[in-house]
KEDO-866577 format. One record per atom (N, C-alpha, C, O): x, y, z; atom name; residue number from 1; residue in one letter. Coordinates in pm, whole numbers, plus 50000, padded with zeros to 5 digits. Example, Ala and Ser with C-alpha at 12.3 -4.5 7.8 and 13.67 -1.06 7.14 Angstrom:
2
       u       v       w   guke   fimi   lose
   51319   49431   50780      N      1      a
   51230   49550   50780     CA      1      a
   51320   49670   50780      C      1      a
   51424   49668   50846      O      1      a
   51285   49775   50708      N      2      s
   51367   49894   50714     CA      2      s
   51290   50003   50787      C      2      s
   51341   50114   50804      O      2      s
end
This chain:
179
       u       v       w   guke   fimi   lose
   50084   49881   50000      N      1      x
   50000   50000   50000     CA      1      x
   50088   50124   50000      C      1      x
   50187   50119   50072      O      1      x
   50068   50230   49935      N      2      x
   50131   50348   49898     CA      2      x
   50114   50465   50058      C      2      x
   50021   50515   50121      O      2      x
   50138   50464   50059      N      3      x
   50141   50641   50197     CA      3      x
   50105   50703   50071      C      3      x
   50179   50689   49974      O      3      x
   50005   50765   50065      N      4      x
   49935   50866   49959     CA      4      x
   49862   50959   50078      C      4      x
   49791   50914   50168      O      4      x
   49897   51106   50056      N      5      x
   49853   51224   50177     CA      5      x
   49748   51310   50022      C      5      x
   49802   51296   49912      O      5      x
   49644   51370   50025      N      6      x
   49574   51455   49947     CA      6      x
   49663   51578   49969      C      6      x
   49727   51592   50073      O      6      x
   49663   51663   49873      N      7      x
   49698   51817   49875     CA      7      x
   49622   51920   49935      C      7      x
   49551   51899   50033      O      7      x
   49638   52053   49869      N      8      x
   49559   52125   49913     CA      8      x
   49497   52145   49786      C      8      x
   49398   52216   49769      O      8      x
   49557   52081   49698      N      9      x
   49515   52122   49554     CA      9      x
   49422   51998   49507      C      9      x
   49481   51893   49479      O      9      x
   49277   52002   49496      N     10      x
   49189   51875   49464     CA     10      x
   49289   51770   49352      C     10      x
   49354   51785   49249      O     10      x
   49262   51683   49426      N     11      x
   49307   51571   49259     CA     11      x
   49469   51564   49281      C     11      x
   49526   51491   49200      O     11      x
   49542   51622   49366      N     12      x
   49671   51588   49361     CA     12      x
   49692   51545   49501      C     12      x
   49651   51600   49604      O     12      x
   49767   51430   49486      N     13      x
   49851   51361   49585     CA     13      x
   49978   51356   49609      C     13      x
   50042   51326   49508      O     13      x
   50060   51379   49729      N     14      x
   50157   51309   49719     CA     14      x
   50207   51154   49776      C     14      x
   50165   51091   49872      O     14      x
   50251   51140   49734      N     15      x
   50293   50917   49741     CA     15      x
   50408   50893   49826      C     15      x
   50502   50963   49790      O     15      x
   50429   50837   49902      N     16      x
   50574   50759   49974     CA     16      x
   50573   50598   49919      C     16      x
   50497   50509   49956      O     16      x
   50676   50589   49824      N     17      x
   50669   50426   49789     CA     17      x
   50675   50322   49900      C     17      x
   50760   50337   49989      O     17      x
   50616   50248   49902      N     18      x
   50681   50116   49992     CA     18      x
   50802   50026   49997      C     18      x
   50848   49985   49891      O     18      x
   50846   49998   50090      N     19      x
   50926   49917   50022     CA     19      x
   51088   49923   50126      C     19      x
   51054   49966   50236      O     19      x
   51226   49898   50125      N     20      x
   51324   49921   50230     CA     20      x
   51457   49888   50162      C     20      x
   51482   49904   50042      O     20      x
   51526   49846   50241      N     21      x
   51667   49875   50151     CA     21      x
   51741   49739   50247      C     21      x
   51683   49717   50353      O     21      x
   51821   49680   50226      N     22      x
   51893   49523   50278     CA     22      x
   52078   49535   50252      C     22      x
   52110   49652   50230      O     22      x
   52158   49469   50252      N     23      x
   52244   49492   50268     CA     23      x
   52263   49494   50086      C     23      x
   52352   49561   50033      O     23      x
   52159   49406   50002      N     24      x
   52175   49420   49855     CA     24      x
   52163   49570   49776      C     24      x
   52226   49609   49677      O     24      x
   52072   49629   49844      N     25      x
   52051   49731   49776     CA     25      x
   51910   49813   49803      C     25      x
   51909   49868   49914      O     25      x
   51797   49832   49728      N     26      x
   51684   49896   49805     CA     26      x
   51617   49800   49704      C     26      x
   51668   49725   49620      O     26      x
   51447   49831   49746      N     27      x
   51365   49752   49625     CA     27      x
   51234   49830   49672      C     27      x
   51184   49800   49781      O     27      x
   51173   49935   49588      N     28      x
   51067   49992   49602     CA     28      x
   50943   49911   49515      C     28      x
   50965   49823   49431      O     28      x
   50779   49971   49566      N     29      x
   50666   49942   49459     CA     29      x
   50604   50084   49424      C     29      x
   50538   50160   49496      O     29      x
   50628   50093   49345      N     30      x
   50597   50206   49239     CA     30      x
   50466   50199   49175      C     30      x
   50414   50302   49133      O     30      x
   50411   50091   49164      N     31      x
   50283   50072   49106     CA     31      x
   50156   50036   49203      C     31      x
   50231   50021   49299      O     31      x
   50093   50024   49230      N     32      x
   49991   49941   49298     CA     32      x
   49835   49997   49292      C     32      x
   49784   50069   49378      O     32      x
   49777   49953   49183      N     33      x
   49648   49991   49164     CA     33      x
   49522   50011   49233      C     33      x
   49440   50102   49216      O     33      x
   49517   49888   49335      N     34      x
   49418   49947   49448     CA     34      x
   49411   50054   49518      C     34      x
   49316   50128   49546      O     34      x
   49589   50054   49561      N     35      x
   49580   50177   49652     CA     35      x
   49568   50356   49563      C     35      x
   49553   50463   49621      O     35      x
   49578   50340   49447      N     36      x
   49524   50457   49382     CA     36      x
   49390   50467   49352      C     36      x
   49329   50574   49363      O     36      x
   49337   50363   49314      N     37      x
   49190   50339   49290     CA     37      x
   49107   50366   49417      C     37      x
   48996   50419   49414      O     37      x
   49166   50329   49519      N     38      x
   49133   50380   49645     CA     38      x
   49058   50473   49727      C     38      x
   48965   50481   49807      O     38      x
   49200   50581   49628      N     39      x
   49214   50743   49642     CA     39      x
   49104   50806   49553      C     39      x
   49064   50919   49580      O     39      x
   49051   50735   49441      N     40      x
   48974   50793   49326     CA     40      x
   49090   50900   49219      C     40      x
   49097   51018   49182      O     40      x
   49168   50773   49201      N     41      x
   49293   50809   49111     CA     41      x
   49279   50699   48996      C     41      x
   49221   50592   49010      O     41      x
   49333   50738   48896      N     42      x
   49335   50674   48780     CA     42      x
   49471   50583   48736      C     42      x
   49588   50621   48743      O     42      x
   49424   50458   48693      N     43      x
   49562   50382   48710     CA     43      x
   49583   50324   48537      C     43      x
   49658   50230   48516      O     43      x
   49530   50372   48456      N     44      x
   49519   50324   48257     CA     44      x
   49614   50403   48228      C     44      x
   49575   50500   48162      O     44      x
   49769   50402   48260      N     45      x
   49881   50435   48231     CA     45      x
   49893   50402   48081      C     45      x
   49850   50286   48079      O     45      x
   49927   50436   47944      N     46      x
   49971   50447   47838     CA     46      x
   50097   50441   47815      C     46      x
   50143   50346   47752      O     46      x
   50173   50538   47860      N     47      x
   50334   50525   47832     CA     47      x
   50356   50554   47955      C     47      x
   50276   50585   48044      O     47      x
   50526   50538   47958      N     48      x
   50567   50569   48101     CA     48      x
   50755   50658   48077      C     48      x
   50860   50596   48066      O     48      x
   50745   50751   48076      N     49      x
   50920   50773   48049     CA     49      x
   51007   50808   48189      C     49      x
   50989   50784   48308      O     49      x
   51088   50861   48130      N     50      x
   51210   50892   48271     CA     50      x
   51273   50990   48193      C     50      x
   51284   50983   48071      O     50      x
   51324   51103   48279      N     51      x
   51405   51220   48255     CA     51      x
   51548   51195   48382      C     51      x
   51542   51151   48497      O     51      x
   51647   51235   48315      N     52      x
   51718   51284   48445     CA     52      x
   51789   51415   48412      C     52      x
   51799   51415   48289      O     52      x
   51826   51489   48444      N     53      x
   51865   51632   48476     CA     53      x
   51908   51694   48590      C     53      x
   51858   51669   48700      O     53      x
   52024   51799   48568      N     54      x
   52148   51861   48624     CA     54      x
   52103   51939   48721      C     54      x
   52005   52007   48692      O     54      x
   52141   51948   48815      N     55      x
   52140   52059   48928     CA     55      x
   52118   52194   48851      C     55      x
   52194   52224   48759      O     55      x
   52021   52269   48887      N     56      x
   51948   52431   48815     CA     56      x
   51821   52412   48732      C     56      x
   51748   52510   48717      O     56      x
   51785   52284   48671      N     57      x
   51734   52252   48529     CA     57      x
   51606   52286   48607      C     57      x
   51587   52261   48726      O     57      x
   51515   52349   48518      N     58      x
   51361   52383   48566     CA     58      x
   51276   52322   48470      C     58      x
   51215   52412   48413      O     58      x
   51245   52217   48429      N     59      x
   51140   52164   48375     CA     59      x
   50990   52173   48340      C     59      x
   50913   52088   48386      O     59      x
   50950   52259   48271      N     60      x
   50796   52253   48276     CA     60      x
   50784   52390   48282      C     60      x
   50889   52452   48299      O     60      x
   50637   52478   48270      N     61      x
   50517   52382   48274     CA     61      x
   50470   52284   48198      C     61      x
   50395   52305   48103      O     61      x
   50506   52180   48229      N     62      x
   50449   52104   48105     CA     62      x
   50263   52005   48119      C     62      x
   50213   51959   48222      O     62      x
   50206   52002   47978      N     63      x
   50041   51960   47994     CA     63      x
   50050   51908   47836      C     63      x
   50133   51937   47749      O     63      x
   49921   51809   47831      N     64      x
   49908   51798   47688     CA     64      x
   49757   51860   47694      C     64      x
   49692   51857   47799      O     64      x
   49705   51917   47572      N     65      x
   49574   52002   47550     CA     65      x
   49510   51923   47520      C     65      x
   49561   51844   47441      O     65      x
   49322   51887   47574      N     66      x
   49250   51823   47478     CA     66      x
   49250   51793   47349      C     66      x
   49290   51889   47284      O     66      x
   49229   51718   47295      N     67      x
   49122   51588   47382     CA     67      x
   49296   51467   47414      C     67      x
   49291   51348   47446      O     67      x
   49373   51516   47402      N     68      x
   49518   51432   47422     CA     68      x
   49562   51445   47621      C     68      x
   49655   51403   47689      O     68      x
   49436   51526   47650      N     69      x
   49495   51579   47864     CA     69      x
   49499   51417   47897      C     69      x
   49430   51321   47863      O     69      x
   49629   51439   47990      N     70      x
   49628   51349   48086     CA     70      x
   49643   51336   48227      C     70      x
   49706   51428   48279      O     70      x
   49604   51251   48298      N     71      x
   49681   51179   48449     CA     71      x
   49825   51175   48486      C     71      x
   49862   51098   48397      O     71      x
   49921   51199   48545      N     72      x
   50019   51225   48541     CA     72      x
   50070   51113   48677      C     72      x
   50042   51175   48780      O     72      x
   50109   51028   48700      N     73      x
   50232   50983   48814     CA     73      x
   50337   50974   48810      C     73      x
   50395   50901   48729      O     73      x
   50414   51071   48930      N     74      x
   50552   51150   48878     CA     74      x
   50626   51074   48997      C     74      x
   50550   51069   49094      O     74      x
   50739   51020   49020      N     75      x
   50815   50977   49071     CA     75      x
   50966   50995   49079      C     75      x
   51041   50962   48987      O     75      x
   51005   51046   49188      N     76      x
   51139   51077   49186     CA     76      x
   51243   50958   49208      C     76      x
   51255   50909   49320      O     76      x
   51316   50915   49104      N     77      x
   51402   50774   49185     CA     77      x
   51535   50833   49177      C     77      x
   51590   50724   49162      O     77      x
   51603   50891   49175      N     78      x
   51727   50938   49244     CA     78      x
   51790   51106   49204      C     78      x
   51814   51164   49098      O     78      x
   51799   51145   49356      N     79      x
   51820   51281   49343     CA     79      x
   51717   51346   49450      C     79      x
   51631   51291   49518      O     79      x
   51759   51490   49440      N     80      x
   51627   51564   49512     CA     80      x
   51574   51700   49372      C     80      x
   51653   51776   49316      O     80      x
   51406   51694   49344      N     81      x
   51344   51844   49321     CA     81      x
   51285   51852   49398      C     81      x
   51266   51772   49490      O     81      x
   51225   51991   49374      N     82      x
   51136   52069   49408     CA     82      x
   51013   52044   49289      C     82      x
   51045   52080   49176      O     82      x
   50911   52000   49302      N     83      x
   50783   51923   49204     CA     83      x
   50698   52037   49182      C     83      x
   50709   52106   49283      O     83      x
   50648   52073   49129      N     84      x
   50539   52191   49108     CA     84      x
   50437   52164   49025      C     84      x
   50458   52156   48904      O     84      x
   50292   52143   49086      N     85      x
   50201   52110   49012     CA     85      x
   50119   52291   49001      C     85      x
   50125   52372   49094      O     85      x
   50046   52319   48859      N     86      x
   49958   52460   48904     CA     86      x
   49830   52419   48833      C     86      x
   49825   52371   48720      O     86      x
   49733   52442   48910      N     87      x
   49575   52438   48857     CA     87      x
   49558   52480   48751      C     87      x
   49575   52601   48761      O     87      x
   49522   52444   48606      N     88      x
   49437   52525   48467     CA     88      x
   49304   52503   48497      C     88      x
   49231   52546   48409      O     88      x
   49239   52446   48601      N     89      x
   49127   52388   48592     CA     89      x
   49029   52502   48625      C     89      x
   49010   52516   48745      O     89      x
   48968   52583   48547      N     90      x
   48873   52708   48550     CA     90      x
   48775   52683   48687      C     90      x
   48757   52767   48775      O     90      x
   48707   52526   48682      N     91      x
   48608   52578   48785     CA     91      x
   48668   52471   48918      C     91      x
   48603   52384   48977      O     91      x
   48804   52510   48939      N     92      x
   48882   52419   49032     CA     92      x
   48926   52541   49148      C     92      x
   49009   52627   49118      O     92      x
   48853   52537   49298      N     93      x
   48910   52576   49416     CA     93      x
   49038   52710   49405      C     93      x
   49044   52829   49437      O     93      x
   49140   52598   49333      N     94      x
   49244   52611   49338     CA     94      x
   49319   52698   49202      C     94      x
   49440   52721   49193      O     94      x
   49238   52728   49124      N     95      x
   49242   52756   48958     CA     95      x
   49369   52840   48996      C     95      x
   49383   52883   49111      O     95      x
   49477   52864   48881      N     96      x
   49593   52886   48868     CA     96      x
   49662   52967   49015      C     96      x
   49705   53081   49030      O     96      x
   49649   52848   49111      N     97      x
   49700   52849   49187     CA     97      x
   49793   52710   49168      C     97      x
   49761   52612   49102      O     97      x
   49960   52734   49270      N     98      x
   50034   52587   49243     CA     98      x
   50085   52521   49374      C     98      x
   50099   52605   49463      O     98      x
   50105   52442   49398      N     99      x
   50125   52354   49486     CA     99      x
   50297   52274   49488      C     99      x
   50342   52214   49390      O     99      x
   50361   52290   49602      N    100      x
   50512   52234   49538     CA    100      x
   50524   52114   49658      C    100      x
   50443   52100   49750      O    100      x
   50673   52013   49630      N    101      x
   50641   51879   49692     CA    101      x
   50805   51872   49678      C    101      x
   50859   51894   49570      O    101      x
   50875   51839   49794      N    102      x
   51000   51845   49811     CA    102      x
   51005   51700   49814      C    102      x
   50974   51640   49917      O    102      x
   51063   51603   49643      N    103      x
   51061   51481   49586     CA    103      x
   51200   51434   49587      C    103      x
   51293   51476   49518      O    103      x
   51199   51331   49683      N    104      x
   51381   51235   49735     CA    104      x
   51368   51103   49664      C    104      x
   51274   51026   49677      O    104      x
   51490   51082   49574      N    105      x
   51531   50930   49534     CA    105      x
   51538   50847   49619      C    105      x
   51505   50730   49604      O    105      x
   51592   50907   49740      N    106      x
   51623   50801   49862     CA    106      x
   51504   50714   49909      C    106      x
   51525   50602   49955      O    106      x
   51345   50778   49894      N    107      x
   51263   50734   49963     CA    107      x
   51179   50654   49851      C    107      x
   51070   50633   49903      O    107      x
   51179   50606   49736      N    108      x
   51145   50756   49658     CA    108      x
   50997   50793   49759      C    108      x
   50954   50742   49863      O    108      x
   50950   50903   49675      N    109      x
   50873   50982   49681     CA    109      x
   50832   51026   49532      C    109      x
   50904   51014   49433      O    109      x
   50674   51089   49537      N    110      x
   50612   51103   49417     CA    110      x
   50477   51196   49422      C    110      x
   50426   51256   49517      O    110      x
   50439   51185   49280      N    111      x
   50314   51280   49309     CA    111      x
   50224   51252   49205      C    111      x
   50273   51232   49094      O    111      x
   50097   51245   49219      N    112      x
   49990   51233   49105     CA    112      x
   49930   51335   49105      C    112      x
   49894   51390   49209      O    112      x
   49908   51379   48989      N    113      x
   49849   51514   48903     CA    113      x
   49734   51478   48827      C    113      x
   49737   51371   48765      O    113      x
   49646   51540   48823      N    114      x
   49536   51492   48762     CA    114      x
   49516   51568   48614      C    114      x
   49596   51650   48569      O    114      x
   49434   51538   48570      N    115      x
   49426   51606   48397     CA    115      x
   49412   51727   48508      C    115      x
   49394   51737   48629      O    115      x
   49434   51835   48369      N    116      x
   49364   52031   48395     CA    116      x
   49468   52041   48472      C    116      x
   49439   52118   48563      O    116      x
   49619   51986   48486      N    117      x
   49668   52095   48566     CA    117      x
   49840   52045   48478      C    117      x
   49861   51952   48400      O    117      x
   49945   52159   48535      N    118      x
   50083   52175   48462     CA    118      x
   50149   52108   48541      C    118      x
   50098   52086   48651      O    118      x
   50271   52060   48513      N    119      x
   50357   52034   48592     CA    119      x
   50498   52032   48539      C    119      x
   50543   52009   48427      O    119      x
   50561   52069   48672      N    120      x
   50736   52102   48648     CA    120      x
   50836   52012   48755      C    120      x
   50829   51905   48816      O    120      x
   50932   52122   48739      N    121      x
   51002   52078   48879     CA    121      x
   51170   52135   48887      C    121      x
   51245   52130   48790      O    121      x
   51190   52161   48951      N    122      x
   51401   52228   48977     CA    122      x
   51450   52141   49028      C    122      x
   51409   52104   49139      O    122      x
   51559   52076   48961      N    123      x
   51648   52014   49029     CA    123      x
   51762   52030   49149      C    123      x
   51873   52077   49124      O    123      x
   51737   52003   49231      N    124      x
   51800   52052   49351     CA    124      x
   51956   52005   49380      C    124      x
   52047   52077   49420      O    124      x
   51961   51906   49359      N    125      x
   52100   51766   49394     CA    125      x
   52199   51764   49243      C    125      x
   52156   51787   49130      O    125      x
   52303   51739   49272      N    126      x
   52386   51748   49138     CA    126      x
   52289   51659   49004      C    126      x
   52323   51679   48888      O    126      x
   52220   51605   49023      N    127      x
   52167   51491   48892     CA    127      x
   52037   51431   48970      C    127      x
   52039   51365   49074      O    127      x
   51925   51470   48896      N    128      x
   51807   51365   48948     CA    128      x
   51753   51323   48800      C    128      x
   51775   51371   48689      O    128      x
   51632   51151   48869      N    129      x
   51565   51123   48730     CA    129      x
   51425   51120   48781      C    129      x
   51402   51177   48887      O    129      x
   51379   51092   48751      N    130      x
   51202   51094   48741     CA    130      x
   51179   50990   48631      C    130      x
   51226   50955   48523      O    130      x
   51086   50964   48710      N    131      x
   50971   50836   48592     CA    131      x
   50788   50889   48576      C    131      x
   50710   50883   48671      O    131      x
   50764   50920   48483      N    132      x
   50662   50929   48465     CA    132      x
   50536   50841   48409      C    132      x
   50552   50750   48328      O    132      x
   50411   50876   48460      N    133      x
   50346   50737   48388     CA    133      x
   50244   50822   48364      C    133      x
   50206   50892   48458      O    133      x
   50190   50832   48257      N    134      x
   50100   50913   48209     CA    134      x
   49941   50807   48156      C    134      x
   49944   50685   48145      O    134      x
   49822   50888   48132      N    135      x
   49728   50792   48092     CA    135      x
   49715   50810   47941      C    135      x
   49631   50740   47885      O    135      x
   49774   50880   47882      N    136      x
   49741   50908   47714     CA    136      x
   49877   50920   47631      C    136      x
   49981   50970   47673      O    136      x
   49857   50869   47519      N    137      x
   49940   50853   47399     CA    137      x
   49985   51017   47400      C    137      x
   49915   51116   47424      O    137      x
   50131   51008   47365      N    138      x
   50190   51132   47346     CA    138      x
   50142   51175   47248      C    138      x
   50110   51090   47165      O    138      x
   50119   51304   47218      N    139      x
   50043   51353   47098     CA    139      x
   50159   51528   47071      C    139      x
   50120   51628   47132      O    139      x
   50243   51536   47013      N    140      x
   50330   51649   46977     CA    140      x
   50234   51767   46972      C    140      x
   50255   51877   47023      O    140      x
   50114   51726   46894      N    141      x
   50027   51870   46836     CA    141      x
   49982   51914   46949      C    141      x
   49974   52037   46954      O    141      x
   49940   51843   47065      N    142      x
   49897   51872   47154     CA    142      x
   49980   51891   47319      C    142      x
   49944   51878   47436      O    142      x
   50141   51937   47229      N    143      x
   50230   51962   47387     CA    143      x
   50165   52119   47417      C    143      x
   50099   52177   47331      O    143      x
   50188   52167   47521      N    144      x
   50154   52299   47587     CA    144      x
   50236   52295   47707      C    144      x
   50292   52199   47761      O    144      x
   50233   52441   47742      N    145      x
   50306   52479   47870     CA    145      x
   50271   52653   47900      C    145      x
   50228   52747   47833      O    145      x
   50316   52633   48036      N    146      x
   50292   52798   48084     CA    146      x
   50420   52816   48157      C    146      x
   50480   52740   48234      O    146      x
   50451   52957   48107      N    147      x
   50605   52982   48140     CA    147      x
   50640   52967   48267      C    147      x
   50551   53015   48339      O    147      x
   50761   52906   48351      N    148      x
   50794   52861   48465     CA    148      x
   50816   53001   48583      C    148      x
   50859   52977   48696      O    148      x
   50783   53131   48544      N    149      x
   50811   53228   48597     CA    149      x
   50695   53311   48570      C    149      x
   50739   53424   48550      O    149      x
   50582   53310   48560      N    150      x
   50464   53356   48526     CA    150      x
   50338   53340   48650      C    150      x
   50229   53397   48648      O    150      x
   50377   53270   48730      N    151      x
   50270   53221   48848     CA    151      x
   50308   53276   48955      C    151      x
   50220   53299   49038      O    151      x
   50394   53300   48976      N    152      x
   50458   53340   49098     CA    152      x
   50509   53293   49249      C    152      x
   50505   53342   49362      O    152      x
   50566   53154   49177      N    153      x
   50619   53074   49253     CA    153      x
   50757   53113   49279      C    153      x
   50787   53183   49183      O    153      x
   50853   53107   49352      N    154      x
   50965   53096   49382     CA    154      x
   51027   53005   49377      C    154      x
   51024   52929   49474      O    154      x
   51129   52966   49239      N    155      x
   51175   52851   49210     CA    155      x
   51306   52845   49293      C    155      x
   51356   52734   49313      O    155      x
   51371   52967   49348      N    156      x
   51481   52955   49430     CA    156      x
   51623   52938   49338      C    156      x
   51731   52924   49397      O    156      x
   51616   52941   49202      N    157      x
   51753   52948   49096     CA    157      x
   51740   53056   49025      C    157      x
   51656   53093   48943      O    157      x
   51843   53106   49073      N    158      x
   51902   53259   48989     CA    158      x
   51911   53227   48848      C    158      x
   51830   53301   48793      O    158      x
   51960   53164   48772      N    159      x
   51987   53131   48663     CA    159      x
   51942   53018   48612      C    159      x
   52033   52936   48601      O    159      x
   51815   52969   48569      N    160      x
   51799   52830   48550     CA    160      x
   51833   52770   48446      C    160      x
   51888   52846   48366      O    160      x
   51825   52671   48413      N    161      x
   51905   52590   48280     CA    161      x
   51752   52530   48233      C    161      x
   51703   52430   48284      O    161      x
   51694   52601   48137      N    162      x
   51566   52605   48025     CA    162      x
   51608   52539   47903      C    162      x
   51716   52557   47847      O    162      x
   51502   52449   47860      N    163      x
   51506   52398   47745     CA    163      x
   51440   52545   47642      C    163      x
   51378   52637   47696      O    163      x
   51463   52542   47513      N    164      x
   51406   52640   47440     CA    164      x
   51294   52640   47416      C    164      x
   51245   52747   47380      O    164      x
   51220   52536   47426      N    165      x
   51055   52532   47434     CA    165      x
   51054   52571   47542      C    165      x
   50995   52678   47551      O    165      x
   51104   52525   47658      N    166      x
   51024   52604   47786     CA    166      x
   51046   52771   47803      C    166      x
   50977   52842   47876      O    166      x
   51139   52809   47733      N    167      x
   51159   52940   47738     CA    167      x
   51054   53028   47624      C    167      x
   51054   53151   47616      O    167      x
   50975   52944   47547      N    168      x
   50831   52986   47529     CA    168      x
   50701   53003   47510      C    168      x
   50620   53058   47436      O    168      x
   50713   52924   47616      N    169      x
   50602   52915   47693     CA    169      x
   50505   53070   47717      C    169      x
   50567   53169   47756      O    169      x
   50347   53083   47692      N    170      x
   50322   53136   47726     CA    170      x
   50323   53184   47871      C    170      x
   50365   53114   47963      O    170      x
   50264   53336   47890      N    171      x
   50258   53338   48098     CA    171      x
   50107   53334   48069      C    171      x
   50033   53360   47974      O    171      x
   50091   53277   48223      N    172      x
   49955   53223   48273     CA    172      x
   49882   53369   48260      C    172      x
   49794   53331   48183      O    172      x
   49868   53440   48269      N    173      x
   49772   53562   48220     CA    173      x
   49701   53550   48121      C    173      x
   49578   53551   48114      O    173      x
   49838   53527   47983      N    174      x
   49767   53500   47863     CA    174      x
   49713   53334   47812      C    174      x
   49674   53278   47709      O    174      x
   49733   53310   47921      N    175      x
   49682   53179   47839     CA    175      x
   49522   53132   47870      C    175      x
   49490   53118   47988      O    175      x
   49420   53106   47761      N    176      x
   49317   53070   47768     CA    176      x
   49298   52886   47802      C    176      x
   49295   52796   47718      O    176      x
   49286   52872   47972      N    177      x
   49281   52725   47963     CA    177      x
   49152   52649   47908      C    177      x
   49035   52681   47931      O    177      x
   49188   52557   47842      N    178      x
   49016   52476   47821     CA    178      x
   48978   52358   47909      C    178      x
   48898   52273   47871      O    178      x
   49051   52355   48050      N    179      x
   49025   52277   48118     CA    179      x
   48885   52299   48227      C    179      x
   48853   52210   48306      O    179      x
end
């Protein structure tokens, strides 16, 4: 069973894997469907990738746009970020408001995102990776993002290390969500 705590942000969780470490090495469970189904989380994963990236790197906002939105389970397996999920969801509590989640390889630790909302993250530790498991087929036509400095979060890096798509990214002002 997962340690899954609710947010403040509807629809997002954060996760503590199960699992311990022996004189071999560690052995986490990363998956376990009841205990998301549980939560009233979605477990029809499609693809699943992994990133790893350098101490500064700011990742995101990243979303795919209808009818391609998805479920997001984000998992940190080695390293430390800083996770940042932000609401697009118009008639959501929380609407472009964001929520952040201090994510350790050691434990791991993780987070589920629900469709209608962005997600990023800063790498904190010389090198982290992440595994993602998403519920929908990657669809290019339908990548989107909102610029990582537009919400008014405090990412805490003077200088971040941006991919060139993320550097244009609309800011959340201008962007019309259809979530």
């Amino acid at each position: 069973m997962f340690d899954s705590q609710p947010s403040d942000m509807p629809g997002v969780f954060s996760l503590r894997a199960p699992g311990g470490q022996d004189p071999r090495g560690s052995f986490h469970k990363l998956m376990h469907a009841p205990s998301l189904t549980g939560s009233g989380l979605r477990t029809d994963f499609s693809e699943i990738y992994s990133s790893t990236s350098r101490r500064d790197v700011i990742r995101g906002m990243h979303f795919q746009m209808p009818p391609h939105q998805h479920a997001k389970l984000v998992w940190c397996l080695t390293g430390t970020v800083t996770d940042v999920v932000l609401d697009l969801r118009r008639d959501s509590p929380s609407y472009k408001r964001a929520v952040a989640f201090e994510l350790d390889g050691g434990t791991p630790t993780g987070v589920y995102i629900p469709e209608g909302c962005a997600h990023g993250f800063a790498v904190r530790s010389d090198e982290a990776t992440l595994l993602y498991l998403v519920t929908s087929v990657h669809a290019p036509e339908a990548d989107a993002g909102i610029a990582y400095d537009s919400f008014g979060f405090d990412w805490q890096i003077a200088d971040p290390i941006l991919s060139q798509r993320d550097r244009t990214h609309p800011r959340l002002d201008d962007f019309e969500t259809p979530f």
